[in-house]
C-alpha positions, 0 to 999 in steps of 0.5 A: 425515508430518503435514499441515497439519490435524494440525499446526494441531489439535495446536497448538490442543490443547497451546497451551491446555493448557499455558497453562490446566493447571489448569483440568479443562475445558481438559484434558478438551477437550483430550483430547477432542480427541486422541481424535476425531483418532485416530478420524479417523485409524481411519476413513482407515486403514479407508478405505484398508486395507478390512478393518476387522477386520483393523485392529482385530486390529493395534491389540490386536496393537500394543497388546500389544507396548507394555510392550516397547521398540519405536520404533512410535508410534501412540497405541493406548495412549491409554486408549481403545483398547477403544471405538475397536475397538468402534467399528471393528467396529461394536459399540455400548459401555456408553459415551456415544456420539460425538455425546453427547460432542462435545455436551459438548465444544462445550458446555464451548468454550461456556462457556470462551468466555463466560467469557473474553468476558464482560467485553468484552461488559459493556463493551459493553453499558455504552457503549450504555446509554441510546442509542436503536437505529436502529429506533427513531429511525426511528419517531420520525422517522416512517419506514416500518420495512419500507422502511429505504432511506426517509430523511425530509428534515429538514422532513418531520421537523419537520412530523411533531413536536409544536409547540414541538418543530421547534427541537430539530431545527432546533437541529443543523442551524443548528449544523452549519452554524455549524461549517462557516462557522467553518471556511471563516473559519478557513481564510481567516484563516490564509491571510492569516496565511500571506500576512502570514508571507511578509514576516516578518523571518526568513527560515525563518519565510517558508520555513515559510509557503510550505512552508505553502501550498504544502500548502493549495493554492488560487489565492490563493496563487499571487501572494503566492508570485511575489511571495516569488520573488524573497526575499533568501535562497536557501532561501525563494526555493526554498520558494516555488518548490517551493509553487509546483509543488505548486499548479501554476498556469501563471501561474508559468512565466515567473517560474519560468523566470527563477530558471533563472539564480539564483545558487544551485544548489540554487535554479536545478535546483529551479526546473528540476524544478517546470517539469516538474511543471507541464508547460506547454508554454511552459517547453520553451523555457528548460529547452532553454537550460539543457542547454548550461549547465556545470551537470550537475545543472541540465542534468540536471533540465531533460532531465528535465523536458522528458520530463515536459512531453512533445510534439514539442518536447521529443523534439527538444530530447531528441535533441539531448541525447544528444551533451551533454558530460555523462552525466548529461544523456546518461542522463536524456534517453535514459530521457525519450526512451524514456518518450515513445516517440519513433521518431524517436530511434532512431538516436540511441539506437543510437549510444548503445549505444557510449557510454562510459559504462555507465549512458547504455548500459543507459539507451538499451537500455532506452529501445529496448525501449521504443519497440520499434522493428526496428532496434534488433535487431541492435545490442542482440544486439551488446551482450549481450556488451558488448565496450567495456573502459571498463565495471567489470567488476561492472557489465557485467551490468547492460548486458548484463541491458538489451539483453536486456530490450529484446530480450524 
């Protein structure tokens, strides 16, 4: 069997032998090749067999038996099999040996490569044409060549130039900082563009402004986006929301949590996400209110978000969420209560366990597991065979999968 060694030199051998076949270098190289492999192969088989004249005599032997059919393949009949013998035996023939021969391979794999870097390399040489070396600036600019990490100031450059010359270093500097007030003045332009924007008459383009600075950041932003709070339409008010937590100023909890009772939906469980995003304690109080609300989603997302936001609060809030007539609601706040490790839910998070719904089950295992607790033992070991008829019956391994992660 071949190893990996002799599969990947094979490969290097006929891959450029076939793209190359006219070429006599490659075809030479290549059977150059071939042949140092198989004197590899003499040298382990001499290794192991320890006779070496023994070895030679089965290789005259096989090679005799060649002109008749025989399913043996070895390659003693690739031409050279006299100087192989020779060399097992150790006699020296009338041919080169195998240094001056791997000399002339190297030499032509040389040249192949040359050729075929060549115009790489021209290209090269073109690009860099006429630019100073590194050496050699620092010279001019005065640096002392056996301590590289010596880097002159700029007015130690100047110093060390003729008279007249202090202005063509200047010159870049005064430029590089040119550039970098442009730019504080670009960015300052399109802010108050952006501002401007927020008040445009329709009302994608004040969604495409607040998406807008939402992405550049910054305080100043912050109250032209309470301002958009309170927009006509439902999609830029959402925008503004959602700019809003990614600056995440806590200036805008109190006019975030007001939009928990927006007219649209998509608006109302935006605003709870971002409140989350933000984690100010100050917005626990109104994401509590929204989990009594008929909403799922919006319920949903505050228990969410007050796992985000974290502290006694919210664990409380959250254990009280685990009896809501929603089970989206029931499933986020048993996962926030395992990421926040809260002891204190462990009992809740037991009768969970017996919850109708396979999801809020496999949440509240995993959550137990998370807190680790002792007490959840004996009820996880119950659900590994998860007796209650309301799970699907292609789900009832996530449940059982659950109880016996937490168990690990």
């Amino acid at each position: 069997m071949w190893d990996d060694a002799t599969t990947w030199s094979t490969f290097s051998r006929r891959r450029p032998r076939r793209c190359y076949a006219t070429i006599p270098a490659v075809y030479w190289v290549s059977h150059r090749i071939r042949a140092e492999r198989e004197i590899c192969c003499d040298d382990l088989a001499v290794a192991v067999y320890g006779d070496s004249l023994s070895y030679a005599r089965a290789l005259t032997e096989l090679e005799g038996l060649c002109g008749k059919a025989t399913p043996v393949a070895v390659a003693a009949t690739d031409g050279f099999l006299l100087e192989r013998v020779r060399r097992i035996v150790g006699v020296v023939g009338p041919r080169e040996s195998i240094h001056c021969r791997w000399v002339a391979g190297l030499f032509a794999i040389g040249v192949l490569t040359l050729l075929a870097l060549g115009p790489y390399m021209g290209v090269r040489a073109s690009e860099t044409e006429g630019r100073p070396s590194e050496h050699a600036v620092e010279l001019r600019a005065g640096a002392d060549p056996a301590r590289p990490e010596a880097q002159p100031s700029d007015l130690s450059i100047q110093a060390l130039l003729p008279d007249g010359a202090s202005a063509a270093v200047s010159a870049p500097v005064a430029a590089r900082g040119a550039d970098r007030a442009a730019l504080e003045a670009s960015g300052h332009e399109e802010l108050d563009r952006l501002i401007r924007q927020l008040k445009d008459e329709d009302w994608w383009m004040r969604q495409a402004a607040a998406e807008a600075l939402g992405s550049m950041g910054g305080s100043a932003a912050v109250e032209p986006l309470l301002t958009a709070l309170n927009d006509d339409h439902p999609e830029a008010r959402r925008y503004a929301v959602r700019a809003l937590g990614q600056i995440g100023d806590a200036r805008a909890v109190g006019a975030i949590s007001r939009l928990l009772g927006d007219e649209e939906q998509w608006v109302r469980v935006a605003a709870a996400r971002v409140l989350g995003e933000i984690g100010d304690s100050k917005a626990v109080r109104p994401l509590s209110q929204q989990l009594a609300s008929q909403d799922e989603k919006l319920c949903e997302a505050a228990a969410k978000s007050l796992g985000k936001i974290g502290g006694a609060a919210s664990a409380a809030v959250l254990r009280g969420a685990l009896e809501s007539e929603h089970a989206g609601v029931r499933r986020a706040s048993a996962t926030a209560l395992g990421d926040l490790h809260d002891a204190g839910a462990v009992p809740g998070l037991i009768g969970a366990l017996s919850d109708e719904e396979y999801r809020v089950r496999v949440r509240a295992a995993i959550a137990l597991g998370q807190i680790g607790d002792s007490r959840a033992a004996a009820p996880l070991l119950a659900l590994l065979t998860d007796p209650l008829a309301t799970t699907p019956a292609n789900k009832a391994w996530r449940v059982r999968a659950a109880a016996a992660s937490a168990l690990v």
